[in-house]
C-alpha positions in Angstrom: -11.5 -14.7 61.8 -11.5 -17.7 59.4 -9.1 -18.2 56.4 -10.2 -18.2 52.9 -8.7 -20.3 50.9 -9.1 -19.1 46.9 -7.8 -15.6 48.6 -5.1 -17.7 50.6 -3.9 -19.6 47.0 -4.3 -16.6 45.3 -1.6 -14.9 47.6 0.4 -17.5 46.9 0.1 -17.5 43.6 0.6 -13.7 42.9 3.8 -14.2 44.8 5.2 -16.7 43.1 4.3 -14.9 40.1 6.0 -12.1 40.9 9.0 -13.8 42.2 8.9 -15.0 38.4 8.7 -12.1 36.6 11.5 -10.3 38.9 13.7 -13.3 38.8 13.5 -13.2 35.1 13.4 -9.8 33.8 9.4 -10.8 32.2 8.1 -7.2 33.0 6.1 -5.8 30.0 8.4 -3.6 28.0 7.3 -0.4 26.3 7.6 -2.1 23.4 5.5 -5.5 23.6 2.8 -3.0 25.3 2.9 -0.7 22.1 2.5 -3.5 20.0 0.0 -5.5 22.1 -2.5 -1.9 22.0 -2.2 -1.6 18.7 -2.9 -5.3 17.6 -6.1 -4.6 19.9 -6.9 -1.6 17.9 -6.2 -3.3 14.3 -9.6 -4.7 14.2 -11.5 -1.0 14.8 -12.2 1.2 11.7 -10.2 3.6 13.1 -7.5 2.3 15.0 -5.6 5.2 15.6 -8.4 6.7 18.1 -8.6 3.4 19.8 -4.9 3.5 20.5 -5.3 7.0 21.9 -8.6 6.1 24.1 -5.7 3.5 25.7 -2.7 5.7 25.9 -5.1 8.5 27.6 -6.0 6.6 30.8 -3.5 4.8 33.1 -6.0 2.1 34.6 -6.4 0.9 30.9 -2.6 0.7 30.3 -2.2 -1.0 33.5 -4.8 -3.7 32.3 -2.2 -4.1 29.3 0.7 -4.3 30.7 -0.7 -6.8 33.2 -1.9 -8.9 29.9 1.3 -8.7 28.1 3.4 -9.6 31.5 1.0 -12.5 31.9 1.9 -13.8 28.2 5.7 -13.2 29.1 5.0 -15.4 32.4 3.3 -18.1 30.1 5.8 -18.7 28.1 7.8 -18.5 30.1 6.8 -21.2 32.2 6.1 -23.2 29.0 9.6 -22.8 27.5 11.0 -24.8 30.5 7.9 -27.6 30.4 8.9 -30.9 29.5 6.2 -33.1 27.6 6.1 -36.3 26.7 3.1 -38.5 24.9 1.7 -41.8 26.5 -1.1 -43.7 25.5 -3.7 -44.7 28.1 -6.9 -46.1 27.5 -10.5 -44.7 28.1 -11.1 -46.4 31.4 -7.5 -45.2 32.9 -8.2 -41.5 31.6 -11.6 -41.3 33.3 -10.4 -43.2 36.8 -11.7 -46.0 36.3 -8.6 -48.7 36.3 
């Protein structure tokens, strides 16, 4: 049996995510899921049936909360990323120095 790779790094990465999210208290609270379902309902005409057509199936809540623990990964990660600015020129950002 051969390894696949994508489904190797994938692994990998889903552990690591994890690892994140426990190490860090990032699960989705109630809350952030609430408010996340009900941003995605705002735009409906009637956004009070949308937010019951999520509340009244499990799979789709689960697709939420996997969103909003997502965004709480992101920034997390992003909170701790240093950046800093430096000028190249054309040739040395397309490889070619």
């Amino acid at each position: 049996m051969t390894s696949s790779v994508p489904a190797e790094q994938r692994v990998r990465l889903g552990l690591v995510v994890a690892e994140l999210v426990r190490a860090n208290a990032l699960q989705a609270k109630p809350e952030q899921i609430k408010a996340h379902v009900e941003e995605l309902a705002a735009s409906y005409e009637k956004p009070a049936d949308v937010i019951r057509w999520y509340y009244g199936d499990n799979r789709r809540m689960a697709e939420v909360e996997g969103i909003v623990m997502e965004n709480n990964v992101t920034e997390f990660v992003l909170s701790k990323a240093k950046v800093s600015e430096k000028t190249i020129s054309f040739d040395e950002l397309m490889g070619q120095n």
